[in-house]
DOLUM-728952 format. One line per 8 residues: number of its first residue (from 1); their letters; for each residue y, z, x of C-alpha. Coordinates in Angstrom, 3 decimals. Each point is the difference from the previous one (the first is absolute). Example, Ala and Ser with C-alpha at 12.3 -4.5 7.8 and 13.67 -1.06 7.14 Angstrom:
2
1	as	-4.500:7.800:12.300 ~ 3.440:-0.660:1.370
***
This chain:
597
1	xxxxxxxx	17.286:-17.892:-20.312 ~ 1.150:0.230:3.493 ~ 0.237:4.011:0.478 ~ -3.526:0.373:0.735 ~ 0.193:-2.175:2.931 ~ 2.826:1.488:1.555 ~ -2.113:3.604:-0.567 ~ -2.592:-2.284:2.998
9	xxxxxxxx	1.674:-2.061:1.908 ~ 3.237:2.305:0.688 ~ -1.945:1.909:2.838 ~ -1.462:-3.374:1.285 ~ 3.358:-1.634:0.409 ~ 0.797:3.663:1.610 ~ -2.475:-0.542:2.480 ~ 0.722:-3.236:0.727
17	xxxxxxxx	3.955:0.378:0.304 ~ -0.610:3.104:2.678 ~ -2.773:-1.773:1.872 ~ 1.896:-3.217:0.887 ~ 3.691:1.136:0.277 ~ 0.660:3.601:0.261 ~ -2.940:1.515:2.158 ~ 2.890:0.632:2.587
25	xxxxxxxx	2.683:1.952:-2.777 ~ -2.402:3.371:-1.511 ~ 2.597:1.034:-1.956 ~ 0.416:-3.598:-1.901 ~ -3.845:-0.361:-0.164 ~ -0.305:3.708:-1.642 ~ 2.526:-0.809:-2.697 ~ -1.946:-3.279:-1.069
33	xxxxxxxx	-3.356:1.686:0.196 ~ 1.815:2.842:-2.311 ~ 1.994:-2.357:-2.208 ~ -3.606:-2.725:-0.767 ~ -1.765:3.402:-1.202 ~ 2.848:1.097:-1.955 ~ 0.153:-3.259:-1.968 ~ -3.647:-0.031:-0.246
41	xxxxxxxx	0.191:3.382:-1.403 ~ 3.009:-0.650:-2.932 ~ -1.616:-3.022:-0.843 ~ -3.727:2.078:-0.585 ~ 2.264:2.224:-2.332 ~ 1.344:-2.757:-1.797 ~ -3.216:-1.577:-0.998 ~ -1.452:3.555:-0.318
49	xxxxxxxx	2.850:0.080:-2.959 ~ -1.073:-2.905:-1.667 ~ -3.107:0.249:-2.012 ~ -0.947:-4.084:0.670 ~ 0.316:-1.247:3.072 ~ -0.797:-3.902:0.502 ~ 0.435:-1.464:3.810 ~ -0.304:-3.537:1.265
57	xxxxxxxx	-3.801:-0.867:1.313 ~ -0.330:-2.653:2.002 ~ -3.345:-1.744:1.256 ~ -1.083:0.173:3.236 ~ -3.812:-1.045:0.412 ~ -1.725:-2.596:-2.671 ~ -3.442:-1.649:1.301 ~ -1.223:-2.291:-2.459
65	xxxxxxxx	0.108:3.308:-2.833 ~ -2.399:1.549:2.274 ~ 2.431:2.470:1.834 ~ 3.186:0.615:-1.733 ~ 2.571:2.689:1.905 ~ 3.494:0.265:-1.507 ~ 2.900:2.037:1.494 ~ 0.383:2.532:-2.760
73	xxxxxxxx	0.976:3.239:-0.721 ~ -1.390:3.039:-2.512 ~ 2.708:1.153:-1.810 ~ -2.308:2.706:-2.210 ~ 1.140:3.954:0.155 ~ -2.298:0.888:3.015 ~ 1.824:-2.194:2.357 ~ 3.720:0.627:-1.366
81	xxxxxxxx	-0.605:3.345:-0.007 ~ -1.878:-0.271:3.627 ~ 3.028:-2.515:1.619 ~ 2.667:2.924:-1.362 ~ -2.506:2.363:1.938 ~ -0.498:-2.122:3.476 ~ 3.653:-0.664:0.387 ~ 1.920:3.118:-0.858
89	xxxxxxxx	-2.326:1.429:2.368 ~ 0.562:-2.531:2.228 ~ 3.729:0.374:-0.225 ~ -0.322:3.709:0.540 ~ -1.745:-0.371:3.148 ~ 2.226:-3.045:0.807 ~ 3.203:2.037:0.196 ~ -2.135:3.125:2.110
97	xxxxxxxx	-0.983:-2.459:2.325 ~ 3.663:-0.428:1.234 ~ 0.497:3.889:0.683 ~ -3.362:-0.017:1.771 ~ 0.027:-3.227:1.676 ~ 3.687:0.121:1.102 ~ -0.912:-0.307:3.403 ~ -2.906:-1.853:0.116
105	xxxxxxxx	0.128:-3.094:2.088 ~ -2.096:-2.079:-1.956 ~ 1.895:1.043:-3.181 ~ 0.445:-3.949:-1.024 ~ -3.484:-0.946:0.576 ~ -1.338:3.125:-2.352 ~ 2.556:-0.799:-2.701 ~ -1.989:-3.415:0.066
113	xxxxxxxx	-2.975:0.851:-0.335 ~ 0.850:2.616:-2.783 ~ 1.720:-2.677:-2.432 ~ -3.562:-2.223:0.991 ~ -2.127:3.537:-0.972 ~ 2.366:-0.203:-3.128 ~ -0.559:-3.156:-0.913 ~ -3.259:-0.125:0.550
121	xxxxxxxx	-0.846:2.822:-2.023 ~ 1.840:-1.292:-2.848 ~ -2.204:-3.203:0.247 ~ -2.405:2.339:-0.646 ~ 1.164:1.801:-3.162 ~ 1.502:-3.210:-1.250 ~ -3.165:-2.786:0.656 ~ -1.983:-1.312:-2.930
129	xxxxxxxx	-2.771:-1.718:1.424 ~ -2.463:1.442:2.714 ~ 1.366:-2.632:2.817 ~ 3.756:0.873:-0.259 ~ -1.122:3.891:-0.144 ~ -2.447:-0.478:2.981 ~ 2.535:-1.625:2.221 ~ 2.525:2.537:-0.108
137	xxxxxxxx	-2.896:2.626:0.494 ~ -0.502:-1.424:3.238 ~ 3.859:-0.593:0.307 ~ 0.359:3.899:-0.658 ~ -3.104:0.527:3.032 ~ 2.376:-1.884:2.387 ~ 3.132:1.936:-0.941 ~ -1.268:3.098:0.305
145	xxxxxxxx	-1.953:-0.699:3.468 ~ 3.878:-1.505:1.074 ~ 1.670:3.536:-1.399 ~ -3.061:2.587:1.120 ~ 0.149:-2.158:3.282 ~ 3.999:0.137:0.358 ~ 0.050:2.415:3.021 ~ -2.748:-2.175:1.505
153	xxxxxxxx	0.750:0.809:3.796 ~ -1.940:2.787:-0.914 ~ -3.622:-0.034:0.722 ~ -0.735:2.622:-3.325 ~ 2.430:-2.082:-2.479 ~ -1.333:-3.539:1.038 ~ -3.671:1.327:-0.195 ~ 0.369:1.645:-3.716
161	xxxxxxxx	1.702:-3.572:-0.877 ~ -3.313:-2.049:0.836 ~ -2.354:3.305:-0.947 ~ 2.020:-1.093:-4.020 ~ -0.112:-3.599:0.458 ~ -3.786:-0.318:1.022 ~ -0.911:2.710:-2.194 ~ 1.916:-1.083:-3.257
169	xxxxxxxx	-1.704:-3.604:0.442 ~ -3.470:1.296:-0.213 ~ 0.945:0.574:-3.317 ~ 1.758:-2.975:-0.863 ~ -2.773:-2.101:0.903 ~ -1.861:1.451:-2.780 ~ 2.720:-0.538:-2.135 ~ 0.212:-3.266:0.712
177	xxxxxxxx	-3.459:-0.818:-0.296 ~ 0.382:1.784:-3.540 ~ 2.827:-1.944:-0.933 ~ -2.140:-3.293:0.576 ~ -2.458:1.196:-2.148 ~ 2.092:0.495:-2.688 ~ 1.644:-3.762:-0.188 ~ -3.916:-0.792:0.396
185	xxxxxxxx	-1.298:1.589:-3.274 ~ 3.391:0.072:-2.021 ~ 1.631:-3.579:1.499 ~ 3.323:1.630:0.096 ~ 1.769:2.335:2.392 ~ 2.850:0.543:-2.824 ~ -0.288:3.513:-0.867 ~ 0.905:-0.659:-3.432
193	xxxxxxxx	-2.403:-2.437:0.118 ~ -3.090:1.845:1.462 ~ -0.148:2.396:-3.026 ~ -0.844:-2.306:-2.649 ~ -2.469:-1.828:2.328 ~ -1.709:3.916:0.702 ~ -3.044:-1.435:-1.929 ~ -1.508:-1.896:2.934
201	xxxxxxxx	0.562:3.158:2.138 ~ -1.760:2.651:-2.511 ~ -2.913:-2.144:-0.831 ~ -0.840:0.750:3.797 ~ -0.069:3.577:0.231 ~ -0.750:0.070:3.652 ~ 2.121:-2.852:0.984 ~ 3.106:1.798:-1.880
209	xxxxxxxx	-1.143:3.437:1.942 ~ -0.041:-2.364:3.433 ~ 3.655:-0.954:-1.003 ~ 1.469:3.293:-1.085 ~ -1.077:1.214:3.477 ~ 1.291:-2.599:1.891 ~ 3.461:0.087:-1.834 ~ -0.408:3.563:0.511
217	xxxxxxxx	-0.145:-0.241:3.370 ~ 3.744:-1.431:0.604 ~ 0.771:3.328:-1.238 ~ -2.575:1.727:2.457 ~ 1.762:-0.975:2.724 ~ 3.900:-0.840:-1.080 ~ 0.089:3.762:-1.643 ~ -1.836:1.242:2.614
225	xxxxxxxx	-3.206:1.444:-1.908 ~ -3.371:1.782:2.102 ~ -1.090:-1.937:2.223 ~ 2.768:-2.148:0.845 ~ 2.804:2.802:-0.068 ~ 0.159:0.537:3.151 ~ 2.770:-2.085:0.801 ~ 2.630:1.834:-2.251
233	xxxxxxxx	0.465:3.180:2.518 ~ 0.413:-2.015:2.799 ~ 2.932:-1.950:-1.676 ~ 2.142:2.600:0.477 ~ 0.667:-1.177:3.361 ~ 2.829:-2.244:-1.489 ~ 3.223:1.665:-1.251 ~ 0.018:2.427:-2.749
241	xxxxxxxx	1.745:-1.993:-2.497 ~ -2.783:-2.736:0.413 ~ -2.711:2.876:-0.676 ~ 2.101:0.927:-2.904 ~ 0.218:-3.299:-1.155 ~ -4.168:-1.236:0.340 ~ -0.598:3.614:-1.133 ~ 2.399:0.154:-3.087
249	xxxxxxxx	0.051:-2.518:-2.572 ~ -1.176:-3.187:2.061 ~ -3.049:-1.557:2.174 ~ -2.212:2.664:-0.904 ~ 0.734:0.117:-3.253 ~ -0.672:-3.698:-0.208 ~ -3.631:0.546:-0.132 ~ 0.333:2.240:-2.773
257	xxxxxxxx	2.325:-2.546:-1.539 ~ -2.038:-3.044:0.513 ~ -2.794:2.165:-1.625 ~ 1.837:0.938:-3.310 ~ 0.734:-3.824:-0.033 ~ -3.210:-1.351:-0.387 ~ -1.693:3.229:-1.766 ~ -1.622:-2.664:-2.495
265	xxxxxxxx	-2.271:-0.750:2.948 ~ -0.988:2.731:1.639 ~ -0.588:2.048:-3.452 ~ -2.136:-1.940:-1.497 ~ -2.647:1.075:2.662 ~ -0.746:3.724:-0.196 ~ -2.067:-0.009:2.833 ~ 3.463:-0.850:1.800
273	xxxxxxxx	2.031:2.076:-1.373 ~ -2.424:2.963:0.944 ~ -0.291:-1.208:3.658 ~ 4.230:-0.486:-0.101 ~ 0.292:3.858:-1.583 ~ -2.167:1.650:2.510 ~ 1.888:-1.943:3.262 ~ 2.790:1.336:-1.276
281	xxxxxxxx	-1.145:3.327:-0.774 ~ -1.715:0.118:3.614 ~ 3.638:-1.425:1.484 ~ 2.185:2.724:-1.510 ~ -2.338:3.275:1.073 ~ -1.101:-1.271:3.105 ~ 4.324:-0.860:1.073 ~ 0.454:3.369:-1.141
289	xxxxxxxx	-2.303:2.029:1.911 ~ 1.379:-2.079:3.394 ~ 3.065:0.857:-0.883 ~ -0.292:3.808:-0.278 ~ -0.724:0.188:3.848 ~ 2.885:-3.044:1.098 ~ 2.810:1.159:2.265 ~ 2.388:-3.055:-0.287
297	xxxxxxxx	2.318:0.392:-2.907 ~ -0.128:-4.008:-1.293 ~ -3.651:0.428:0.731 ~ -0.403:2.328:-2.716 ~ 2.131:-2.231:-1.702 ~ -1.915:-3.142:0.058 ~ -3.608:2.124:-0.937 ~ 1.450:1.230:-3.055
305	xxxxxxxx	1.016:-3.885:-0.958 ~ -3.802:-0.720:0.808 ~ -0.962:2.901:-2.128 ~ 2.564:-0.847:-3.014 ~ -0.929:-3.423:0.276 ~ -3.784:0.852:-0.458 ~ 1.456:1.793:-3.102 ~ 1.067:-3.404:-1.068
313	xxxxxxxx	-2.703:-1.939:0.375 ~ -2.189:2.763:-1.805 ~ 1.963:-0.654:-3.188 ~ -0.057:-3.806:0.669 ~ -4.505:0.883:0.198 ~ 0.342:2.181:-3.003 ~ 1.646:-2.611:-2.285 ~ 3.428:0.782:-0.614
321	xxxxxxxx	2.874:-2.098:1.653 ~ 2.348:2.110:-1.538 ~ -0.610:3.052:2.030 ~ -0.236:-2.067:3.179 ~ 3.167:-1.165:-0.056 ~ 1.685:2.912:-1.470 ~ -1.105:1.956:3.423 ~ 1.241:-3.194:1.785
329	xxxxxxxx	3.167:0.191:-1.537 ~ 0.638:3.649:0.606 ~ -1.630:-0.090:3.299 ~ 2.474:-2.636:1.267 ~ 2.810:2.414:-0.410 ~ -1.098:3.021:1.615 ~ -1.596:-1.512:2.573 ~ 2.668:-1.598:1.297
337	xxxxxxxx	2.015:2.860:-0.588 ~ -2.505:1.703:2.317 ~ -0.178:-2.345:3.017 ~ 3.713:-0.619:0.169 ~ 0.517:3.723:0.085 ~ -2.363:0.165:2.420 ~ 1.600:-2.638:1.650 ~ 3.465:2.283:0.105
345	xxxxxxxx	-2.154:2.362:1.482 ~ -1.073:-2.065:2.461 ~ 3.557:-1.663:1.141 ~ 1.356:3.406:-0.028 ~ -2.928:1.950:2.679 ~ 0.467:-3.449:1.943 ~ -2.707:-1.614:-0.915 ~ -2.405:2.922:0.062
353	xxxxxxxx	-3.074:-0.344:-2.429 ~ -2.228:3.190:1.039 ~ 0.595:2.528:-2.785 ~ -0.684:2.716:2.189 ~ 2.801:-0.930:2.033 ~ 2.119:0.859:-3.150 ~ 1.070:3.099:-2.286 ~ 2.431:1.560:-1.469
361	xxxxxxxx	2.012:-3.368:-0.886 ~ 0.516:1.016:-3.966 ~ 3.195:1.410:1.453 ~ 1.290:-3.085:2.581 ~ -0.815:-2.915:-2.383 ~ -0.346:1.637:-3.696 ~ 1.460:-3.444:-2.400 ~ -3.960:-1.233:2.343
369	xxxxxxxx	-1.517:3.109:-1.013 ~ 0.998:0.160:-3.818 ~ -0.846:-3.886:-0.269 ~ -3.313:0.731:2.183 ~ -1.127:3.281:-2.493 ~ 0.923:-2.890:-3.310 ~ -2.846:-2.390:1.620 ~ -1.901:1.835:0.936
377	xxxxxxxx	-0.155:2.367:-3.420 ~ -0.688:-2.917:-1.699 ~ -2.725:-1.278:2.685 ~ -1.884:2.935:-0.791 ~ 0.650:-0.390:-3.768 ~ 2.014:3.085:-0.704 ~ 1.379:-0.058:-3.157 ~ 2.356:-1.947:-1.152
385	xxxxxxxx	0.082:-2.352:2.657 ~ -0.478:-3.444:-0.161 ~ -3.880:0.540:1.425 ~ -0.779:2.794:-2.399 ~ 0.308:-2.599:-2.373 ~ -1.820:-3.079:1.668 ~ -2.778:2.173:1.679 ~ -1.091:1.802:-3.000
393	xxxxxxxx	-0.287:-3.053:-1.900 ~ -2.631:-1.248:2.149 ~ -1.920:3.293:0.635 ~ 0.142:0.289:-4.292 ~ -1.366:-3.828:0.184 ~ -3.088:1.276:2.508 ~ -0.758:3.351:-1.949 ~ -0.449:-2.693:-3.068
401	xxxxxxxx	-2.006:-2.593:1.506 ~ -1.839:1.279:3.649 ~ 0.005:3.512:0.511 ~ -1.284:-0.595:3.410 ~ 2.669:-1.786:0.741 ~ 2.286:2.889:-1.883 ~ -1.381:2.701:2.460 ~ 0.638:-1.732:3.351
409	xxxxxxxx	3.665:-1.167:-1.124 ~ 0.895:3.519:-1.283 ~ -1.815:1.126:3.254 ~ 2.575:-2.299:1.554 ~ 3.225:1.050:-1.785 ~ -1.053:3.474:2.050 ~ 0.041:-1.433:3.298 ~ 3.335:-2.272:-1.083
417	xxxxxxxx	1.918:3.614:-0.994 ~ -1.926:1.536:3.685 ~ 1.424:-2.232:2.544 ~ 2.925:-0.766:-1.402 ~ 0.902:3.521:-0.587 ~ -0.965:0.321:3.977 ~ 2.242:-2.769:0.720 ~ 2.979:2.116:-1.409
425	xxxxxxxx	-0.773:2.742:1.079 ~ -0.017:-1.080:3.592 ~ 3.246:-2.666:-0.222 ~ 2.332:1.941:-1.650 ~ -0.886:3.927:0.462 ~ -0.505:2.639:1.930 ~ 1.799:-0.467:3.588 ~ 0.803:-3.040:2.042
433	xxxxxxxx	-3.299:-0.299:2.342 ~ 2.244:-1.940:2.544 ~ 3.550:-1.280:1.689 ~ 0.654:-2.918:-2.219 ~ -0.770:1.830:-3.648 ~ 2.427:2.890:1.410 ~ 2.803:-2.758:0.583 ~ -0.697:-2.630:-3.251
441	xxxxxxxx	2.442:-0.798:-2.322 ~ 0.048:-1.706:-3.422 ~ -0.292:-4.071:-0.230 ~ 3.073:-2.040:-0.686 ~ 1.153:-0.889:-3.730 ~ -1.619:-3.369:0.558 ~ -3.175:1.802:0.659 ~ 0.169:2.805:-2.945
449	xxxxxxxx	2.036:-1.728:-2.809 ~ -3.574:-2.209:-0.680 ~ -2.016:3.241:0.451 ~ 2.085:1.360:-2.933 ~ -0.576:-3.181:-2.246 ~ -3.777:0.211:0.820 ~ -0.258:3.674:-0.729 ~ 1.656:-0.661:-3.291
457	xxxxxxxx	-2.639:-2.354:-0.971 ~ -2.898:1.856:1.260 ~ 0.903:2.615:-2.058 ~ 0.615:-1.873:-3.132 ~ -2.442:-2.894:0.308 ~ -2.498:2.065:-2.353 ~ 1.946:0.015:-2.908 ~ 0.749:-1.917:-3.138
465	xxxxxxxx	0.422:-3.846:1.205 ~ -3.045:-0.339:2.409 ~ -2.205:2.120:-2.359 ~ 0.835:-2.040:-2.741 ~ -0.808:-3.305:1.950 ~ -3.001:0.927:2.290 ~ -1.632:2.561:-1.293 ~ -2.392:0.717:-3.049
473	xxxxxxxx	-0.754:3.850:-0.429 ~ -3.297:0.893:-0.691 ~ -0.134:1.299:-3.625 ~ -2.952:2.861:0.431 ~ 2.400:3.246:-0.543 ~ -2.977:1.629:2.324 ~ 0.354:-2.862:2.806 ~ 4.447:0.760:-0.517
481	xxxxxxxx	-0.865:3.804:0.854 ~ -2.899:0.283:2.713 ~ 0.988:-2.845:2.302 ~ 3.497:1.357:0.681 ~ -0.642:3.389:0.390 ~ -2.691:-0.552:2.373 ~ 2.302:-2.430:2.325 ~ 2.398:2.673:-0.497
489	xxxxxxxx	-2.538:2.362:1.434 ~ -1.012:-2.177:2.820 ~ 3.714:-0.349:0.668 ~ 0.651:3.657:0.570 ~ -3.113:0.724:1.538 ~ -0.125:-2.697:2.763 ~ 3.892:1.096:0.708 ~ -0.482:3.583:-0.140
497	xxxxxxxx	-2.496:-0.499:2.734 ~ 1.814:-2.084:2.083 ~ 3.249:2.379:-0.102 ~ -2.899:2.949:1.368 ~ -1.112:-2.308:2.411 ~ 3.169:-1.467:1.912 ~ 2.567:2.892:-1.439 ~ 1.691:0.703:3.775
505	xxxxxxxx	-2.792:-2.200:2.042 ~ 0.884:-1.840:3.264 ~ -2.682:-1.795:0.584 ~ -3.297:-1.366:-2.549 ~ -2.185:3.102:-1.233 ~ -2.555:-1.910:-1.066 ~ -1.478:-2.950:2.109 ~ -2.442:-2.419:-1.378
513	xxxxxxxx	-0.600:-2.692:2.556 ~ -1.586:-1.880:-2.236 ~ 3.225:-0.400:-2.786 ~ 2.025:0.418:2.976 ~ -1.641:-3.430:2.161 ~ 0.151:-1.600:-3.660 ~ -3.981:0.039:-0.783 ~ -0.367:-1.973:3.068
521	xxxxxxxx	0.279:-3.401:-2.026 ~ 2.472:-1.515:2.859 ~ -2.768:0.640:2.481 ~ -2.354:-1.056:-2.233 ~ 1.679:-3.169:-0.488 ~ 0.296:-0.630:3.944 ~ -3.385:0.454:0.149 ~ -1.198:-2.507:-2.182
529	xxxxxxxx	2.731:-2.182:1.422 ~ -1.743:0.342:3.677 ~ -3.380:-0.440:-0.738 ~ 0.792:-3.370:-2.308 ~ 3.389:-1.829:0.363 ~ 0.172:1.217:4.186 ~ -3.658:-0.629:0.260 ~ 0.097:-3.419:-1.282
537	xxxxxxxx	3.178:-0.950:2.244 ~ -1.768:1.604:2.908 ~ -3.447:-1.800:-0.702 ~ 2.362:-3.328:-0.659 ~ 1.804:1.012:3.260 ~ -3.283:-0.059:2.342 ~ -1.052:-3.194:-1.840 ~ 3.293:-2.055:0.544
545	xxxxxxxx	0.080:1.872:3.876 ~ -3.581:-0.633:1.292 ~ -1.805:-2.395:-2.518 ~ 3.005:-2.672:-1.071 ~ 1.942:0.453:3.117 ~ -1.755:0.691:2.647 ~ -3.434:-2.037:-0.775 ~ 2.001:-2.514:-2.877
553	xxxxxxxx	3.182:-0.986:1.760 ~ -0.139:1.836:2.698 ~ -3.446:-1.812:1.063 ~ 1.122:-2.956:-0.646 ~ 2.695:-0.034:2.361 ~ -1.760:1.713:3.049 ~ -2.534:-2.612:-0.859 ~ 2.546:-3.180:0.150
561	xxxxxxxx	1.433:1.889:3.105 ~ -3.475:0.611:2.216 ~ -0.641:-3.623:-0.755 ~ 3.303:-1.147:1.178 ~ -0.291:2.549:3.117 ~ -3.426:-1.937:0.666 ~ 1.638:-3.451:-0.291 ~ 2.827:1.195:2.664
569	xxxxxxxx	-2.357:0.618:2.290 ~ -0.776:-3.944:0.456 ~ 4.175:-0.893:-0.279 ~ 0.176:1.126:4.041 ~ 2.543:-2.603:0.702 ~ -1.778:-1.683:2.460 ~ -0.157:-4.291:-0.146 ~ -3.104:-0.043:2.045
577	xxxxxxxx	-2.118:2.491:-2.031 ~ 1.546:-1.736:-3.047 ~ -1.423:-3.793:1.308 ~ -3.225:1.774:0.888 ~ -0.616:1.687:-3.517 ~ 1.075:-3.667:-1.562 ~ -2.590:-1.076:2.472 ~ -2.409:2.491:-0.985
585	xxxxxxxx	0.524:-1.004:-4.099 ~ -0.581:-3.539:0.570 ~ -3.279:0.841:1.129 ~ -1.329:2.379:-2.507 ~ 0.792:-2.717:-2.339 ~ -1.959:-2.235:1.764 ~ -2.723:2.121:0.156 ~ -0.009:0.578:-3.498
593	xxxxx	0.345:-3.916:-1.156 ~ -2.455:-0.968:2.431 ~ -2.556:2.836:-0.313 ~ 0.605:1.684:-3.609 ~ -0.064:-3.253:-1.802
***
């Protein structure tokens, strides 16, 4: 069957097409970026609708039996169900993009690279063998460094491109090295192949733990988990769709995708899955608590993905793919929802970011602010939004199994309802705090009509179909009672403080440097990039300078020259001196024939 194909390689040939003919014509190169992910998209929904799916495989690598890599796809419900996801969300934030890029002179070149993100993260959800699945990880690292990069004349957007490129390969290596030792023990790198083979991994408990961490840490860095999440706030420096679109339903959800994939690895090691459940229960409160004390709307933004993505991972450590990617599913929706309303935001206070420059704008842009209250209700699981739903699950799943664990994510789920209560508070009431929030206006239709399609799905994505597919409800009646009503709880307690707090503020009432300079990890980071990667190129520096150079190859030359300068002082030009030095050789070497020997 051809379909599934066409779901892959209709962004590629997208990319292509615009790349090599219509760089010069952004309105032609828009409308083939939009049209590849619209066929990719029908054509996910028409092998969503069939219940067998077969597609063409085709080999690739064969080494004597000892390496076999085919070009294949997975065609089980996880990725139908995940390529529906990816490129309706895609489309969504395809058709935004031409309200908010409409003047953007590179619009061509960031149409490109979005049908190259697309494709590449369809590799992803589509691959079914660890070679096809790693190359389009890497493919999706380049994309996104190209999109997060795209305003790269700026110092602060080409900086947070290489800050996710370096930092996202740390990771990957691991991965990598993990994915090695998997075809090592198991011969295979055929997912559907591995499992049967998991003997050889299990009868080495430690080896297996060694491999579940290294898989695990492809998702440590692509999904942006402590300590490699520091790149995900500085990606904002790239346009808002793009943070809507790595933050939604894409590259960081690929970690927690690729994890779900090959659970049959990394649960069959409990000391993994305990390590993987506590990074991602340290990942979601430790985002959170930055995030109460961030001034830049997308910034708060992009901590609550690292904190709902260390939700995710949690549930992948406690067992249970089912309520990982139910909160991935829901989580796609109203996140994007939230960053392309704060991207209307944005575009309509000029490109202002500072939420204390802001206020008051429930009135001048309210289709933003009704879409903006349905994300973020259901970001701070409020019910019956989608994340009331999808958070719940996962906090019922720690009260079960790691109560621990249960304390510091319902702990969380308090700090989620705090700052995002604070972030609406600020926005969208009380009065304008300057010139540009007086004046805004509400976004185009091209802008709010996928707002409105979002919000509708944000606030549904809870119900019937995804809880049927994704989710199993824990069956304890007393588990069914306590856990909601004490997330309900922190819900109205962390936003009932926050309305006391910033009710009428102008500027922050509470400063905690601390939260505010973001635990001082970036610094931290520089620091231990000084005094090893700098100090290494500056001891490497004096030895190519003054050892190689100047006493290698640098003393060999002045050498070769002083001896030349000494032999130019006996070239004086004159015939008579030359005759009397020939004079003077003839008889030292009669001297020495006579005399020596």
């Amino acid at each position: 069957m051809i379909v599934p194909w066409v779901i892959l390689l209709a962004p590629l040939v997208s990319a292509t097409v615009i790349t090599l003919f219509t760089l010069r014509w952004k309105g032609v190169s828009s409308s083939i970026s939009i049209a590849a992910v619209l066929v990719s998209f029908i054509c996910s929904c028409l092998i969503f609708a069939h219940r067998t799916v077969a597609a063409a495989e085709f080999t690739w690598i064969d080494i004597s039996g000892a390496l076999q890599v085919p070009l294949g796809l997975t065609l089980d419900q996880l990725s139908k169900t995940m390529a529906v996801l990816v490129s309706a969300v895609g489309a969504v934030i395809h058709i935004y993009s031409l309200g908010y890029m409409r003047d953007d002179e590179g619009k061509s070149r960031y149409f490109a690279a979005l049908s190259l993100f697309m494709f590449a993260m369809l590799g992803i959800v589509l691959a079914n063998n660890f070679i096809m699945l790693f190359i389009f990880w890497e493919l999706v690292g380049f994309a996104s460094y190209v999109l997060i990069g795209h305003w790269f004349y700026r110092d602060a957007a080409a900086d947070a491109a290489n800050k996710a490129f370096i930092t996202t390969r740390i990771g990957d290596f691991g991965f990598m090295i993990g994915i090695l030792m998997v075809w090592m023990a198991t011969g295979s790198i055929i997912f559907a192949e591995i499992a049967p083979r998991m003997s050889t991994l299990t009868g080495h408990p430690l080896f297996l733990t060694i491999v579940a961490l290294l898989i695990f840490c492809g998702a440590v860095g692509k999904s942006a988990q402590f300590p490699l999440h520091v790149w995900l706030p500085d990606a904002m420096e790239g346009p808002t769709p793009i943070s809507a679109l790595i933050h939604a339903a894409t590259m960081v959800a690929a970690g927690v995708y690729m994890l779900v994939r090959v659970a049959f690895i990394v649960q069959a090691s409990q000391t993994a899955l305990l390590i993987v459940a506590w990074i991602g229960t340290i990942t979601a409160v430790m985002a959170a608590l930055i995030a109460t004390q961030q001034n830049d709307i997308k910034r708060i933004l992009a901590y609550s993905t690292l904190s709902q993505l260390g939700y995710m991972i949690m549930a992948v450590g406690l067992a249970s793919n089912d309520a990982a990617m139910f909160h991935l599913f829901t989580h796609a929706f109203f996140k994007a929802l939230l960053f392309l309303a704060a991207g209307s935001v944005i575009v309509m206070l000029h490109h202002e970011q500072n939420i204390w420059q802001m206020g008051g704008l429930f009135r001048k842009l309210p289709i933003t602010f009704a879409s903006f209250i349905v994300g973020a209700l259901a970001l701070i699981g409020c019910p019956p939004f989608s994340g009331f739903f999808s958070k719940d699950a996962i906090l019922a799943l720690a009260y079960e199994r790691n109560m621990p664990i249960f304390a510091v994510a319902l702990f969380t789920a308090f700090l989620t309802a705090f700052y995002v209560v604070r972030l609406l508070v600020i926005v969208f009431f009380g009065k304008p705090r300057s010139d540009i929030a007086r004046e805004s206006r509400e976004s185009p239709p091209i802008m709010t009509v996928p707002l409105i399609v979002l919000a509708f799905f944000a606030t549904l994505g809870g119900f019937a179909f995804f809880a049927r597919n994704f989710l199993t409800l824990p069956v304890e009646k007393e588990v069914a009672i306590i856990v909601p009503a004490l997330a309900i709880v922190a819900l109205i307690v962390g936003s009932g403080l926050a309305i006391a707090l910033y009710r009428n503020r102008t500027a922050e009432p509470v400063d905690v440097e601390l939260l505010r300079r973001k635990l001082y990890f970036d610094e931290f980071y520089s620091w231990l990039i000084y005094w090893t990667q700098e100090l290494l190129a500056r001891v490497s520096a004096f030895v190519d300078r003054w050892i190689i150079d100047a006493c290698m190859v640098g003393g060999s030359s002045r050498g070769t020259w002083g001896i030349g300068a000494l032999l130019r002082l006996v070239q004086v030009g004159n015939l008579q001196a030359y005759v009397f030095l020939f004079g003077l050789g003839v008889v030292a070497l009669i001297y020495f024939a006579v005399f020596r020997f």
